[in-house]
TIZASE-333364 format. One record per residue (C-alpha): residue number from 1; chain; x, y, z. Coordinates in nm, 4 decimals. Each point is the difference from the previous one (the first is absolute). Layout:
BEGIN
ATOM     n   chain          X          Y          Z
ATOM   NUM       A          X          Y          Z
...
***
This chain:
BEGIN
ATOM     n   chain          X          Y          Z
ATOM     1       A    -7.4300    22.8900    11.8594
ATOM     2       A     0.1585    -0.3132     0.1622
ATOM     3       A     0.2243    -0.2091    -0.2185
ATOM     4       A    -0.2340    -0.3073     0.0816
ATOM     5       A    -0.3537    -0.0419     0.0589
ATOM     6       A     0.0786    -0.2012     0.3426
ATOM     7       A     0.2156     0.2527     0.1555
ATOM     8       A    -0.3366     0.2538    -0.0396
ATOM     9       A    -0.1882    -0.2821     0.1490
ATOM    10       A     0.2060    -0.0205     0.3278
ATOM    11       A     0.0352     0.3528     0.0236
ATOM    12       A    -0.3767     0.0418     0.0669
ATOM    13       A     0.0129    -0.2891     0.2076
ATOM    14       A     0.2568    -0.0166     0.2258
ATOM    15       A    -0.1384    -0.3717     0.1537
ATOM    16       A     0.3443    -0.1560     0.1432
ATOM    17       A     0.1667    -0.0301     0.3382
ATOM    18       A     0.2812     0.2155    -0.1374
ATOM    19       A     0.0023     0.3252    -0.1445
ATOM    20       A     0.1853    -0.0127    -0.3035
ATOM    21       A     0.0929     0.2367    -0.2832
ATOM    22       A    -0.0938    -0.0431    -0.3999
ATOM    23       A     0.3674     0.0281    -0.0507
ATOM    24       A     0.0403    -0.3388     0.2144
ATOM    25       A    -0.3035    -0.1295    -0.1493
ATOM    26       A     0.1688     0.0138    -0.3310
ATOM    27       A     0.3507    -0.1053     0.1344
ATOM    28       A    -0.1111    -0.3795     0.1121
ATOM    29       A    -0.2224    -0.0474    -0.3095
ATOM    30       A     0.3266     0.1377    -0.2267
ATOM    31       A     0.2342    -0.1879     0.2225
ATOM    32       A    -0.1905    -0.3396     0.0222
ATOM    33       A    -0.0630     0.0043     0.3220
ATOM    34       A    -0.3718    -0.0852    -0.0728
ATOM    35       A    -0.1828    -0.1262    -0.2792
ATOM    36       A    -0.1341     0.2973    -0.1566
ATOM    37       A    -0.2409     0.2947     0.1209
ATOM    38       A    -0.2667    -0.3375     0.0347
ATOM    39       A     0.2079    -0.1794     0.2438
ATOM    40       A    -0.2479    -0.1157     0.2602
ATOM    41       A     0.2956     0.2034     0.2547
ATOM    42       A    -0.0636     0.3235    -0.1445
ATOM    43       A    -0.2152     0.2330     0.1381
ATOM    44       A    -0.1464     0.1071    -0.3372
ATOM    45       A    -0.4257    -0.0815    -0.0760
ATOM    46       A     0.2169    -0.2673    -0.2772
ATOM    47       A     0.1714    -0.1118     0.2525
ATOM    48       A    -0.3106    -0.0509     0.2551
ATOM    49       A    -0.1887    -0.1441    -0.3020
ATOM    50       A     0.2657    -0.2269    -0.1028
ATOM    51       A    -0.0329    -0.1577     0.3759
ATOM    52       A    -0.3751    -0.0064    -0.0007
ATOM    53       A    -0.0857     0.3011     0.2483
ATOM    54       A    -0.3611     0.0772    -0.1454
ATOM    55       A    -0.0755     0.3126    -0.0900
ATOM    56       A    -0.2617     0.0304     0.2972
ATOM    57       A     0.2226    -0.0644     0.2473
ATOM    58       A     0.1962     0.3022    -0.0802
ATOM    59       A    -0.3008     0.2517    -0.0254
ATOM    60       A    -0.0800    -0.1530     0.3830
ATOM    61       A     0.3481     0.0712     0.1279
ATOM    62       A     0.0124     0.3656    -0.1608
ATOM    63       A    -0.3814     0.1074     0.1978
ATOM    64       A     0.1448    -0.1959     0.3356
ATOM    65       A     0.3465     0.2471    -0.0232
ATOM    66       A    -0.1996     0.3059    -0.1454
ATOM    67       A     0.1972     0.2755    -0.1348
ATOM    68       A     0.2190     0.2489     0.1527
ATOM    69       A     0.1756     0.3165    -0.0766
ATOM    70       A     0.3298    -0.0913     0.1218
ATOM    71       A     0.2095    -0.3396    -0.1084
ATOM    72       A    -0.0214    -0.2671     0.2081
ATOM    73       A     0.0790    -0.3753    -0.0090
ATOM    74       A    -0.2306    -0.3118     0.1186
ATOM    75       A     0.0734    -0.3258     0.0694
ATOM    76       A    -0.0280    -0.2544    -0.2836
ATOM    77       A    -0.1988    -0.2196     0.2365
ATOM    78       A    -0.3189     0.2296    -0.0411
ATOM    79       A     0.0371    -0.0535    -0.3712
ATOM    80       A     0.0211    -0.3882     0.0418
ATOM    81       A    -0.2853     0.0259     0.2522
ATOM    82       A    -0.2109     0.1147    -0.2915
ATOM    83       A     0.1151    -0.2357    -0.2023
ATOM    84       A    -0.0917    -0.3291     0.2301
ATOM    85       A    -0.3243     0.1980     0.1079
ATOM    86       A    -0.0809    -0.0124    -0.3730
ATOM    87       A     0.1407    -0.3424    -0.1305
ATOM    88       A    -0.1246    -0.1876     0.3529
ATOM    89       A    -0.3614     0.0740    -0.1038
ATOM    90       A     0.0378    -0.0348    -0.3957
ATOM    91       A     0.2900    -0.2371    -0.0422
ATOM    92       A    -0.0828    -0.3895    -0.0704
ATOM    93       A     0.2237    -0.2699     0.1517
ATOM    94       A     0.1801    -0.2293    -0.0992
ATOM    95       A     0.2681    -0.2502     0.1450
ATOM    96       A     0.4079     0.0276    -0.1040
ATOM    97       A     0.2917    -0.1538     0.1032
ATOM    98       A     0.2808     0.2555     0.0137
ATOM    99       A     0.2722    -0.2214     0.1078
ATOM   100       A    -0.1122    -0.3608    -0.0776
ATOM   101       A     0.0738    -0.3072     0.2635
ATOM   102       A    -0.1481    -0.3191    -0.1362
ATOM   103       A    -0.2086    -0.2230     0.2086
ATOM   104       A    -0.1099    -0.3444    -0.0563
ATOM   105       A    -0.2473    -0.1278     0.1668
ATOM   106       A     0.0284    -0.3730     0.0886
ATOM   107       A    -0.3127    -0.1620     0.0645
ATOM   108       A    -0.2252     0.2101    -0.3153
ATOM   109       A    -0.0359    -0.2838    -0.2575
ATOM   110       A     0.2116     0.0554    -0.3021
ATOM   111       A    -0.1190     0.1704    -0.3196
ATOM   112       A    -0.3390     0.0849     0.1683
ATOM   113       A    -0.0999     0.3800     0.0076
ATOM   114       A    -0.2733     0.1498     0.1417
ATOM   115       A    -0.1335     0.4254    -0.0761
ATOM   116       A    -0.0999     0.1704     0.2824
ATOM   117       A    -0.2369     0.3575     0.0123
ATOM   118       A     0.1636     0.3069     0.1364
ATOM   119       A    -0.1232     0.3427    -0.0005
ATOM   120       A     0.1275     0.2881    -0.2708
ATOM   121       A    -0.0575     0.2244     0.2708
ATOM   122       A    -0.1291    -0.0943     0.3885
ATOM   123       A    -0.1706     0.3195     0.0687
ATOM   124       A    -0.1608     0.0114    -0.3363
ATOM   125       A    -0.2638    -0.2618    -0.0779
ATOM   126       A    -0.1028     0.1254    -0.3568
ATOM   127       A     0.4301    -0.0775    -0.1075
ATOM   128       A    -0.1052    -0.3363    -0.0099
ATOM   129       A     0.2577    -0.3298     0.0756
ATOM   130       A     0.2403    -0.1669    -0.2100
ATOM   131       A     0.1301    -0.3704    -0.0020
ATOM   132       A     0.3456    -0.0603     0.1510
ATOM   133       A     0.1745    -0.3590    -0.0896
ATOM   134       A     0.1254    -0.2081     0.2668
ATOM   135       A     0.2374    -0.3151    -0.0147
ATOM   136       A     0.2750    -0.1992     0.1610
ATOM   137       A     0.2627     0.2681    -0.1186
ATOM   138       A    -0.0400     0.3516     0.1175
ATOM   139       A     0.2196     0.3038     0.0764
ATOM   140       A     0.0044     0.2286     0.3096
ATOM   141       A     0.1665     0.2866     0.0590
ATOM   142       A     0.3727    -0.0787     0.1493
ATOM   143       A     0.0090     0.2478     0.2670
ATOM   144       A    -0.3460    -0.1802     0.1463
ATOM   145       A     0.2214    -0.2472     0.1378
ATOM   146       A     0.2711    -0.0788     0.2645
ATOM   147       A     0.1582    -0.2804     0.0927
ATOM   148       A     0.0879     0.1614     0.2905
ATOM   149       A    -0.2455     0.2249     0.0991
ATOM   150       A     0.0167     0.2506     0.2901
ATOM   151       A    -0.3010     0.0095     0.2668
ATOM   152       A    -0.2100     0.2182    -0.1768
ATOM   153       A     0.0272    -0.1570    -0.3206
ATOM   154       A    -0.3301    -0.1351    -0.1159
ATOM   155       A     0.0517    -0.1022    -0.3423
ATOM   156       A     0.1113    -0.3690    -0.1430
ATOM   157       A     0.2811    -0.1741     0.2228
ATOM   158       A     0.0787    -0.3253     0.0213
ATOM   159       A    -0.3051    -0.1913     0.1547
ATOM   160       A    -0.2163     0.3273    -0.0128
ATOM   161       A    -0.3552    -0.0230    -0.1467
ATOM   162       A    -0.1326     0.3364    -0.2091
ATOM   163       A    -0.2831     0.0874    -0.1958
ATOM   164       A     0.0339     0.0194    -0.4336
ATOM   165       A    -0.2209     0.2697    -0.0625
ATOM   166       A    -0.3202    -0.1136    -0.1792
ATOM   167       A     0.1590    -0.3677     0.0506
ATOM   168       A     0.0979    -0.1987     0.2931
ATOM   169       A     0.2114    -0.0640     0.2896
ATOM   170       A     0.3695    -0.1204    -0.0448
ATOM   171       A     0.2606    -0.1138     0.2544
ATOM   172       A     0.3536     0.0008    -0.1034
ATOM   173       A     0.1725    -0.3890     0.0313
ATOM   174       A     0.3022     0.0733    -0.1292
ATOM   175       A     0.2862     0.2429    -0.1858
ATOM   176       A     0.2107    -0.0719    -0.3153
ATOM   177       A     0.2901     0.1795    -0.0277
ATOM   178       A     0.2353     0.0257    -0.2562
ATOM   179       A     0.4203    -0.0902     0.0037
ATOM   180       A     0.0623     0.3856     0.1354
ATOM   181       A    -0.2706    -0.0846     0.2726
ATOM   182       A    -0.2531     0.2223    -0.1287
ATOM   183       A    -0.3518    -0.0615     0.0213
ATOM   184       A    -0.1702    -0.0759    -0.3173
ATOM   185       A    -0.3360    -0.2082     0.0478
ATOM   186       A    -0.2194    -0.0645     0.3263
ATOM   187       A    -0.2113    -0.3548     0.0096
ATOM   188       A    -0.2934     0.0355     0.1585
ATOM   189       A    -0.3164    -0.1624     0.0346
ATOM   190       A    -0.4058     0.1408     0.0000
ATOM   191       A    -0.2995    -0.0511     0.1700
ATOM   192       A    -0.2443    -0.0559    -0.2490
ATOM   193       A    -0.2951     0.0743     0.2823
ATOM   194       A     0.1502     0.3874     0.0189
ATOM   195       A    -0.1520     0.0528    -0.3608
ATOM   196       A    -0.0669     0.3511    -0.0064
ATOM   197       A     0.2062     0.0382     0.2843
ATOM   198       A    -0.1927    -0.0443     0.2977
ATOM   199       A     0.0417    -0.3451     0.2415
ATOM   200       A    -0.3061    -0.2016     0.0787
ATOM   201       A     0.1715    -0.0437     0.3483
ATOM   202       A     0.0123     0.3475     0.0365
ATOM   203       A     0.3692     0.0364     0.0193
ATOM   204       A     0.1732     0.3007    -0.0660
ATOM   205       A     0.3111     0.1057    -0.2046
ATOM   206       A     0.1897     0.3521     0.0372
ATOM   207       A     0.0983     0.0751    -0.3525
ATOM   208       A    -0.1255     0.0128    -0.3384
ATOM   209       A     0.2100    -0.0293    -0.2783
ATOM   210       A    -0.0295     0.1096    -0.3759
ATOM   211       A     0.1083    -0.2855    -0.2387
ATOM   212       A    -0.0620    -0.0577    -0.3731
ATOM   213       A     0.0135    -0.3446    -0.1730
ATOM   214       A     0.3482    -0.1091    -0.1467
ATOM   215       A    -0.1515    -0.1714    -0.3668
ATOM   216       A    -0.2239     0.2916    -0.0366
ATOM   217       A     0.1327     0.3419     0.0616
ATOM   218       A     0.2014     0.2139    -0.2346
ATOM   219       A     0.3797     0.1371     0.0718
ATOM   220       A     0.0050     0.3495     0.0057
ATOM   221       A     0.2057     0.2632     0.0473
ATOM   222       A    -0.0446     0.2559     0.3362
ATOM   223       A     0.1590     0.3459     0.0549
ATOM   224       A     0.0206     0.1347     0.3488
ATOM   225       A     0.0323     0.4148     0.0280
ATOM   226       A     0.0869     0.1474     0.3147
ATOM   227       A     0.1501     0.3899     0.0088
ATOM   228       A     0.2936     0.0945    -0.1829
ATOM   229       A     0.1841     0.1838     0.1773
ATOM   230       A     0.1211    -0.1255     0.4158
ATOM   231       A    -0.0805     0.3108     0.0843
ATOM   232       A    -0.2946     0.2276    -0.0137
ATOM   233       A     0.1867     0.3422    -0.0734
ATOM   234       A     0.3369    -0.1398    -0.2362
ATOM   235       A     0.2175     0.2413    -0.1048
ATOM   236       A    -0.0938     0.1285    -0.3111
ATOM   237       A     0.4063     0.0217    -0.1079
ATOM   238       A     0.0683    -0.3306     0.1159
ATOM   239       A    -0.3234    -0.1620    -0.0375
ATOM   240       A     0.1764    -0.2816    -0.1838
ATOM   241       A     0.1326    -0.0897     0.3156
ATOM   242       A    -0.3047    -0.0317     0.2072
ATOM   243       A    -0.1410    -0.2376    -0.2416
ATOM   244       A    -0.1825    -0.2873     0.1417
ATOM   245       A     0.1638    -0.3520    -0.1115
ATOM   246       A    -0.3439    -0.1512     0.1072
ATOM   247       A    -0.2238     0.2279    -0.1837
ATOM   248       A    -0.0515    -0.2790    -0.2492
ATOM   249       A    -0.0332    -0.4037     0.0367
ATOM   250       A    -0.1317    -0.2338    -0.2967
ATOM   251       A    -0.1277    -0.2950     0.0972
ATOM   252       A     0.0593    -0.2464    -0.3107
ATOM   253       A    -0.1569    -0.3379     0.1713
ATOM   254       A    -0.3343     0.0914     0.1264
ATOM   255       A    -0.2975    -0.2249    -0.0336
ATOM   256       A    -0.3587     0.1725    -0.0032
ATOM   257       A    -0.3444    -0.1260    -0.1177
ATOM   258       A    -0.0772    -0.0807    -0.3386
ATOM   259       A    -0.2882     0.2188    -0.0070
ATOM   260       A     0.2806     0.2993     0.0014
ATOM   261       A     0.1051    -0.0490    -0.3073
ATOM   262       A    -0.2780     0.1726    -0.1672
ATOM   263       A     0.0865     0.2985     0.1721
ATOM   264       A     0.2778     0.1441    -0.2648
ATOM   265       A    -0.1558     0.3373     0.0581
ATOM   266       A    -0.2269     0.1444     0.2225
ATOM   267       A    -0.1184     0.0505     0.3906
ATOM   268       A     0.2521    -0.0552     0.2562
ATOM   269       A    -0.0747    -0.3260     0.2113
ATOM   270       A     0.0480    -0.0956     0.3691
ATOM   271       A     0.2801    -0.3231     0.0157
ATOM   272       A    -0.1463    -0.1464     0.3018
ATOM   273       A     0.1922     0.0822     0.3282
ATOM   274       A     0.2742     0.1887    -0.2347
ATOM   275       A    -0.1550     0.3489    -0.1046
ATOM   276       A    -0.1134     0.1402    -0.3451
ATOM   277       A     0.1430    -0.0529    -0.3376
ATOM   278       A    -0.0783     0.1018    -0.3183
ATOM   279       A     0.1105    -0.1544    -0.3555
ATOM   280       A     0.3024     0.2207    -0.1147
ATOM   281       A     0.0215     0.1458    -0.3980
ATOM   282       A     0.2499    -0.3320    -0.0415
ATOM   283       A    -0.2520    -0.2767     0.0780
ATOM   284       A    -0.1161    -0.2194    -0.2941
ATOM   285       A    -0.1992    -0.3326     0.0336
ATOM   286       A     0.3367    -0.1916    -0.0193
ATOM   287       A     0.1689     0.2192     0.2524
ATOM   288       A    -0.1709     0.1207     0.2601
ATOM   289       A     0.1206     0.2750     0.1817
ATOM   290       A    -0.1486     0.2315     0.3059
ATOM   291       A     0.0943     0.3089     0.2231
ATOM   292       A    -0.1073     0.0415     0.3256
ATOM   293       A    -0.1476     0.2864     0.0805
ATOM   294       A    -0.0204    -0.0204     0.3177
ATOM   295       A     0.0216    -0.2540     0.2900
ATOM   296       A    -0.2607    -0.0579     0.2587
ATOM   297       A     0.1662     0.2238     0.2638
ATOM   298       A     0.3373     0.1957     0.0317
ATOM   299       A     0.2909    -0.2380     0.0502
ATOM   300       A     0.2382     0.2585    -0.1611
ATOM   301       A     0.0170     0.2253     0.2785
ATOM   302       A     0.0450    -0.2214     0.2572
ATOM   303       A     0.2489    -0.1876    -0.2218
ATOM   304       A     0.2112     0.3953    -0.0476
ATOM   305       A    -0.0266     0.0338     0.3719
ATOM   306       A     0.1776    -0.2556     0.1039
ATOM   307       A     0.2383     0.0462    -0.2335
ATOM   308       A     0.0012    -0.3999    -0.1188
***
C-alpha cells in the first residue's frame, strides 16, 4: 500500500506535463517545496480539487485520451481544454481587479452611485443578472493602461476613450504619479449618454474594460499556478533544481465584486477577462482568498518559449 492516500491517487492518474515518480512526489511535499499533497501544483485529484478542476472535466479528458497498453504522456493543455470546455459553459462571472489602478472620474457628481444589471452568465438566460455599483471612484486593472502605448495598443491611454463593461465610456484627462514617478491614479471623465455602453451618435470604442467600484468591493487575496517545474521532463535526481521560481504568485491587493464574498466554498467562477478561480480551503468571509484554475487561454507556454 502507498504511504499516503495522494500518492495512490496520482499513480492512477498520471494528469501532469511531467512524468514524475511517487518518490519525488513525496520529496517536495517532505521538503516544502509545496504545500502539501493538496497544493493546487500537484498533480494529485487533492491537488486538482484544491484548484477547482471539477470532477467532470477530468472524466472528459480521460474518454478524449482513451487508454493504451503502453505509457505515454499528453500535453497538459488537453487537460485544461476540458477544464475551460466545462467551466466556460457552467461557470458564472464575475468582475476582479487583480492588480488594482485607481481611477477617478472627474465630472461624476460626488457621493452619487448608481447599480447597474449585468448578466451571471451571457449565454445562459435562466442564471439570471446581478446589480453592480457604480461611482466616482473605481478600480481597473493596471496593466489595462499605458501611458505610452504602442500602435496596437487599444486599451486606456492618455486621451483614449473605452468602454466600462455594463457602464460607460471614459477618456483618460490626466495621470498622477507618485515621488518615484510611478503611476498611481488616472482622472478621467464619462459620457453619461454611453449608459449601457453604446453611443447615441453611433461612435465606436475598441476596448472594453473590466472595473469594479472602489467604496464597494472587497480586498481579496489571488493565487496564480502555473507548472512547477521549467521543464517538462526534470530530472528526477535533481528535480530540486528545475524548480520553477514562478510556479506560485499571491496577489495580496486585489479588488473583486462584493457579490464574491459569499463564495467561501463552492463552484469555480469566471473573473472577467482573467480566467477561472475558485475559493481556496483558506477563504473566510473576512479574508477572501481564490485559486485560479485556469486562465482563459495558455499564456504559460508562450511565456516558457521565449524564455522571459
Amino acid at each position: 500500500m502507498p504511504s499516503h492516500p495522494h500518492q495512490y491517487e496520482f499513480a492512477r492518474l498520471n494528469l501532469t506535463h511531467t512524468v514524475l515518480s511517487k518518490r519525488v512526489l513525496t520529496e517536495l511535499v517532505r521538503g516544502g517545496y509545496v504545500g502539501g499533497w493538496d497544493d493546487p501544483r500537484m498533480p494529485t485529484l487533492a491537488g486538482l480539487r484544491r484548484r477547482g478542476v471539477p470532477a467532470v472535466a477530468i472524466r472528459d479528458f480521460v474518454k478524449r485520451i482513451g487508454v493504451a497498453k503502453a505509457n505515454s504522456t499528453v500535453d497538459v493543455a488537453m487537460l485544461e481544454f476540458s477544464i475551460r470546455e466545462h467551466l466556460n459553459k457552467s461557470a458564472e462571472r464575475r468582475m476582479a481587479v487583480l492588480r488594482p489602478l485607481k481611477v477617478v472620474i472627474q465630472n461624476y457628481p460626488q457621493g452619487q452611485s448608481e447599480e447597474l444589471e449585468a448578466l451571471n452568465h451571457p449565454d445562459n438566460p435562466a442564471a439570471g443578472t446581478r446589480r453592480i455599483k457604480f461611482g466616482r471612484e473605481l478600480f481597473i486593472e493596471r496593466d489595462d493602461f499605458m501611458e505610452n502605448p504602442p500602435k496596437k495598443f487599444f486599451r486606456l491611454s492618455p486621451g483614449a476613450e473605452v468602454r466600462l463593461r455594463y457602464a460607460y465610456f471614459i477618456t483618460c484627462r490626466e495621470v498622477v504619479k507618485n515621488a518615484a514617478g510611478e503611476v498611481v491614479e488616472l482622472h478621467c471623465t464619462y459620457d453619461p449618454a454611453t449608459k449601457g455602453g453604446n453611443a447615441p451618435d453611433g461612435r465606436k470604442v475598441k476596448a472594453t474594460m473590466h472595473w469594479v467600484s472602489a467604496a464597494d468591493s472587497v480586498p481579496a487575496e489571488v493565487r496564480l499556478y502555473n507548472p512547477l517545474f521549467i521543464r517538462p521532463d526534470p530530472d528526477p535526481t535533481y528535480f530540486d533544481s528545475e524548480l520553477n521560481p514562478n510556479s506560485r504568485e499571491v496577489l495580496n491587493d486585489a479588488r473583486v465584486e462584493p457579490a464574491l464574498a459569499e463564495k467561501t466554498s463552492g463552484a469555480p467562477v469566471q473573473f472577467e477577462r482573467q480566467g477561472y478561480f475558485c475559493p481556496d480551503a483558506d477563504s473566510a468571509p473576512d479574508r477572501l482568498v481564490f485559486n485560479r484554475t485556469v486562465g482563459l487561454r495558455d499564456t504559460w507556454a508562450k511565456v516558457a518559449g521565449s524564455g522571459n
